[in-house]
C-alpha positions in Angstrom: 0.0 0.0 0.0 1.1 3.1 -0.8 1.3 5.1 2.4 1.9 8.4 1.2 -1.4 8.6 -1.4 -3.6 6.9 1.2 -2.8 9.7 3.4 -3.4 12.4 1.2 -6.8 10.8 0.5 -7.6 10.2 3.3 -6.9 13.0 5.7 -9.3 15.8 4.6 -11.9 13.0 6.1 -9.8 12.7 9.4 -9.2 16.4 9.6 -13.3 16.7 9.7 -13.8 14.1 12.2 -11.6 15.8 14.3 -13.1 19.1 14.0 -16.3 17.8 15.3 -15.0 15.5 18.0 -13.4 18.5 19.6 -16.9 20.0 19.8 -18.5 16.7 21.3 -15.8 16.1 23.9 -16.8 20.1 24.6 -20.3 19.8 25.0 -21.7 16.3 24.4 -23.0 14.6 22.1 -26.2 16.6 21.6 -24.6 19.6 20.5 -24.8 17.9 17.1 -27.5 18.8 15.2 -29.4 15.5 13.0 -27.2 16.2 9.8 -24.2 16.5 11.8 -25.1 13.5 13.9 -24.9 11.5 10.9 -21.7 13.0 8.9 -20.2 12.6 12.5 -21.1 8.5 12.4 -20.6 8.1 9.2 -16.5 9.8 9.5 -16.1 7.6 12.3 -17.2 4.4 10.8 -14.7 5.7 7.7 -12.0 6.0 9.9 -11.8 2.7 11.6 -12.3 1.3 8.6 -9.2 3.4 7.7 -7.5 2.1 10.7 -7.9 -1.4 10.4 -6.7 -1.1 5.9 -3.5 1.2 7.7 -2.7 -1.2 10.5 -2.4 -4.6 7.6 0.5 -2.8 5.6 1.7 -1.1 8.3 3.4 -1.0 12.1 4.4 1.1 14.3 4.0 4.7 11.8 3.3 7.5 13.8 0.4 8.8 11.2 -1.3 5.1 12.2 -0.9 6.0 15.6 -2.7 9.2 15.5 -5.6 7.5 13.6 -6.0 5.0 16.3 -5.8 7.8 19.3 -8.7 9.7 17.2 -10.4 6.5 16.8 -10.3 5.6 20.2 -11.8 8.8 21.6 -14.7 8.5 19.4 -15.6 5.5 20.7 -15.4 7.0 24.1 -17.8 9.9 22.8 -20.5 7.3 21.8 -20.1 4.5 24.0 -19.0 5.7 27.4 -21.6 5.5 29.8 -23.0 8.5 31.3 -24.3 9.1 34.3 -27.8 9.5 34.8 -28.9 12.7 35.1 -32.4 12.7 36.8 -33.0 16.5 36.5 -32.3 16.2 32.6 -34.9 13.6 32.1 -37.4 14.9 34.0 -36.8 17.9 32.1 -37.5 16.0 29.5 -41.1 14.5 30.5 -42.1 18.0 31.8 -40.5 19.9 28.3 -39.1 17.8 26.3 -41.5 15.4 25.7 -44.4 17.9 24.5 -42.7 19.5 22.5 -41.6 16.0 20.7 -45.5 15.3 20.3 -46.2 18.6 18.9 -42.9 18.5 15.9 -45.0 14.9 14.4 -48.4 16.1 15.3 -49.4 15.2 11.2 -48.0 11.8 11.6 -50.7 11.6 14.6 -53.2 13.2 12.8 -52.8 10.9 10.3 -53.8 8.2 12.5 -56.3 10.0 13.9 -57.8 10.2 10.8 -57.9 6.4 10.0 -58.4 5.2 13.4 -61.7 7.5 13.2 -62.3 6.4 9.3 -62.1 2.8 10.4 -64.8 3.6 13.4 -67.4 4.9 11.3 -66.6 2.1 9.2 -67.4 -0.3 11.9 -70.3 1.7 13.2 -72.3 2.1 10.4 -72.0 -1.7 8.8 -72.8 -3.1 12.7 -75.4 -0.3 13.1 -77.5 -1.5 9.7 -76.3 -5.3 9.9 -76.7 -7.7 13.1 -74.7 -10.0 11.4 -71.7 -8.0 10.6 -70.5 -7.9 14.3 -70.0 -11.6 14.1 -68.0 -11.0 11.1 -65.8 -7.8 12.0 -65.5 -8.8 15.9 -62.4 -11.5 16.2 -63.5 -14.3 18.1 -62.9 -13.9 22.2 -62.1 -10.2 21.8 -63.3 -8.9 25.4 -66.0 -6.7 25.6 -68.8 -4.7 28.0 -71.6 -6.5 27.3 -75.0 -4.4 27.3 -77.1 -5.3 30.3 -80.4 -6.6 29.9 -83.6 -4.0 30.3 -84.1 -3.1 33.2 -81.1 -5.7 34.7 -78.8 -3.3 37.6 -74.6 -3.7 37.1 -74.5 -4.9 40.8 -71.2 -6.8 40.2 -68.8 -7.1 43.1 -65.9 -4.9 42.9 -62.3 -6.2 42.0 -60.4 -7.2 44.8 -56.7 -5.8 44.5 -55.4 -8.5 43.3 -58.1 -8.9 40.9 -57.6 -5.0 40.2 -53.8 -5.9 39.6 -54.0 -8.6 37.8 -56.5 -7.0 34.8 -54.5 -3.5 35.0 -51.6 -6.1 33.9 -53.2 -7.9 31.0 -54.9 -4.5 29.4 -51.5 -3.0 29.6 -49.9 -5.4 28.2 -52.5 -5.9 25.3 -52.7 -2.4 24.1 -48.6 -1.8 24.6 -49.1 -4.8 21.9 -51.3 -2.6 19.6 -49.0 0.6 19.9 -45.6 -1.1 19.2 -47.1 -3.4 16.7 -48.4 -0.4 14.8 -45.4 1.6 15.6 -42.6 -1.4 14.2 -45.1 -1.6 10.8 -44.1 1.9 9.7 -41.1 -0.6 8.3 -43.8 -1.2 5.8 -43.8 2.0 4.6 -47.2 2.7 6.2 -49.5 0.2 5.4 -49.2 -2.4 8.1 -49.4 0.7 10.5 -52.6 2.0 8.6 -54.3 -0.8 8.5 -53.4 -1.2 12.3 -55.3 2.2 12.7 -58.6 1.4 10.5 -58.8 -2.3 12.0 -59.0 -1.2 15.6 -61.2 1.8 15.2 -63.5 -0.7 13.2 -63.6 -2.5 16.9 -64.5 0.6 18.3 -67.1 1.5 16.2 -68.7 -2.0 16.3 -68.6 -2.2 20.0 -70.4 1.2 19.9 -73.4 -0.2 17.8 -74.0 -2.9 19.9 -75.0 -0.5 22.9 -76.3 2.1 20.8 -79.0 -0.3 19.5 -79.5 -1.7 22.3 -80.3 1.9 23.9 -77.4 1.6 26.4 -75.3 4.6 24.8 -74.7 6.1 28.6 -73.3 2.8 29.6 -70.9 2.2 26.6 -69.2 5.4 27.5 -68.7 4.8 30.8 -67.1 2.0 30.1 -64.8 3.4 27.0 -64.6 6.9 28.4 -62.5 7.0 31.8 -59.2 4.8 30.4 -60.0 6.0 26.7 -59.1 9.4 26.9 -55.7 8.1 27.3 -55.4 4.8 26.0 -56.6 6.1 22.5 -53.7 9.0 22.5 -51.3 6.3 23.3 -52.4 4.4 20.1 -52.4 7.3 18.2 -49.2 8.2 19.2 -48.1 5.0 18.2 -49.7 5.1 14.4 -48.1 8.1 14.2 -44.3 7.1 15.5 -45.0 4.3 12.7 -45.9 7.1 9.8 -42.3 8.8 11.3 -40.8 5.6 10.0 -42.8 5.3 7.2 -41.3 8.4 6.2 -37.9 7.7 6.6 -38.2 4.8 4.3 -40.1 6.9 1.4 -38.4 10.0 2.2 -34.8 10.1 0.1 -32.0 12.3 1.5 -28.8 13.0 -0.1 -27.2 9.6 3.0 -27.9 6.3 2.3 -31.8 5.3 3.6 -30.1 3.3 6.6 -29.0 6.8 7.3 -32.2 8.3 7.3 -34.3 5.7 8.9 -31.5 5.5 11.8 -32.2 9.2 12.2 -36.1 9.4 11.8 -35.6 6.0 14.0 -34.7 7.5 16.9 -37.2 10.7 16.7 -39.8 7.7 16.2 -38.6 5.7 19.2 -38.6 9.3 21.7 -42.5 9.7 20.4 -43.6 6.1 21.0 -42.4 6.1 24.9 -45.0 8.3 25.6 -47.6 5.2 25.2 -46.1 3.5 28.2 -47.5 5.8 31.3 -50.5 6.5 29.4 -51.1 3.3 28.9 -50.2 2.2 32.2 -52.4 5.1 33.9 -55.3 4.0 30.9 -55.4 0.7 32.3 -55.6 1.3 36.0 -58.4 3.4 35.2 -60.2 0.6 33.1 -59.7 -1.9 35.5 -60.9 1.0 38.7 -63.1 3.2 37.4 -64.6 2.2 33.8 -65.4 -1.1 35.0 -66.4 -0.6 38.5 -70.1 -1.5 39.2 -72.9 1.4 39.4 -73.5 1.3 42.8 -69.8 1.7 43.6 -69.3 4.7 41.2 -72.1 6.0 39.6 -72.0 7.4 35.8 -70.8 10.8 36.6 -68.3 10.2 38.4 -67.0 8.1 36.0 -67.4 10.7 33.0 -66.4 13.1 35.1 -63.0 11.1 35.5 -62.6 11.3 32.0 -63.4 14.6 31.5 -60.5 15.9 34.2 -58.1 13.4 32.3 -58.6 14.4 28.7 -57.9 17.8 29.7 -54.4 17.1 31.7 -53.8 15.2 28.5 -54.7 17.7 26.3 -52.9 20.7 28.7 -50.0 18.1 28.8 -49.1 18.0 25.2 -50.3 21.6 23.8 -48.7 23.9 26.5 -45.5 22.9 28.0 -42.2 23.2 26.1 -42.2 25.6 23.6 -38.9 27.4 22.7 -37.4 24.6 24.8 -34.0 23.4 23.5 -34.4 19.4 24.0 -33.1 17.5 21.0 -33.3 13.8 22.5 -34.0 11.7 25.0 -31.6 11.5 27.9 -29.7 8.5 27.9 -30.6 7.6 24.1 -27.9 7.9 21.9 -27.3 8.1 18.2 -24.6 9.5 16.1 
């Protein structure tokens, strides 16, 4: 190998690597803005590449040692662990986090709008056609049935362990639905639409069956108090999948593995948010939307609802602007 020319080539590349390593080591790694995140990967993946061609042919040169000390404290940069910095992630949740929601707030409107499409859907064929619940409901998919007339809810309330136990299983079934919805934007969008349309189809069925049977009050009492939240949380993840989904359509002047590593990540901060909501969603299901009548009557349950939906709503809409949170504590990507 020709030392010399490999040098020459090569050491524009170095030269750049180093110019932004000094700024990392400075200030961290999210001082780096997204294109500058990704020139910074790609320059270090170049140069220890670089490193290992130099070290074959040669041993020992002092321009292969300073390839190897740059190489090494890039490493450190990106792999060294950090310690964890409470007041920065709850900075996060409290700023962060909103602010996040609000950047891919068309990706989530997007699944808005099919979750809804997909309810009407469901309503109207179960509404005009008895037999088209059998067909659109799958088979052992829990629901509220509608009480006979005149028949009182006089169930016995969940014991805690009961109350425990159900909180685990919802949470665990809908944290299904978001990720499953989120990991389909790999699809470019259509597993996670379809995601969307199927489950607000559920929704709108289930609604049909207590609006015909005249219990309207009683189906949202039972949706209503772990909805408001546990409907977000799918939203949000439909629309962390359409993040993805745009990475893969979306063509930069990087590779697409470069651009689906960065929407990746942006994806991945907006599809934690399911996990408290969903968490808090099904506590709620287990202790208020399915607690009998005589143990909390209607309004206090839509009440409940109502006081949620609006923390949600003040939540995501008024915290965080102008605040200068590019990622997720902890979460790295270069």
């Amino acid at each position: 190998m020709d030392l010399d020319a490999f040098i020459r080539k090569r050491q524009p590349q170095w030269r750049r690597l180093e110019a932004i390593l000094r700024r990392v080591e400075g200030s961290g790694l999210p001082a780096l803005d997204e294109d500058q995140a990704v020139e910074f990967g790609r320059l270090y993946r170049c140069a220890a590449s670089d490193l290992n061609q130099a070290q074959t042919f040669v041993s020992g040169d002092a321009t292969v040692r300073q390839l190897n000390d740059l190489v090494a404290r890039c490493y450190l940069v990106i792999y060294a662990n950090d310690k964890v910095n409470v007041w920065a992630f709850l900075r996060y949740v409290v700023l962060g986090y909103p602010a996040v929601f609000r950047r891919h707030w068309r990706a989530v409107l997007l699944a808005t709008i099919l979750l809804s499409a997909g309810t009407l859907f469901g309503y109207l064929a179960a509404f005009y056609d008895r037999d088209a619940v059998a067909l659109l409901m799958p088979a052992g998919f829990p629901t509220i049935q509608p009480a006979d007339e005149g028949e009182d809810r006089q169930t016995a309330p969940m014991s805690s362990d009961e109350l425990t136990a159900f909180s685990t299983h919802l949470f665990t079934n809908n944290v299904s639905v978001s990720l499953v919805a989120f990991v389909l934007g790999l699809t470019f969008g259509v597993g996670t639409a379809w995601v969307m349309f199927y489950n607000g189809i559920l929704v709108g069925v289930l609604a049909a069956v207590f609006v015909r049977a005249g219990q309207f009050t009683a189906y949202a009492t039972g949706i209503l108090p772990h909805g408001v939240l546990e409907f977000p949380a799918i939203l949000i993840g439909g629309g962390a999948g359409f993040v993805l989904a745009g990475g893969m359509i979306r063509a930069r002047p990087w590779p697409r593995r470069d651009e689906l590593v960065r929407v990746g990540r942006d994806a991945l901060h907006l599809v934690v948010g399911c996990f408290p909501l969903l968490a808090l969603a099904a506590i709620l299901e287990a202790g208020v939307a399915r607690a009998p009548d005589w143990v909390l009557g209607s309004g206090v349950k839509l009440a409940t609802a109502a006081v949620f939906a609006l923390l949600f709503a003040a939540y995501v809409l008024l915290p965080g602007w102008g605040a200068r949170i590019k990622r997720l504590p902890g979460v790295r990507g270069a």
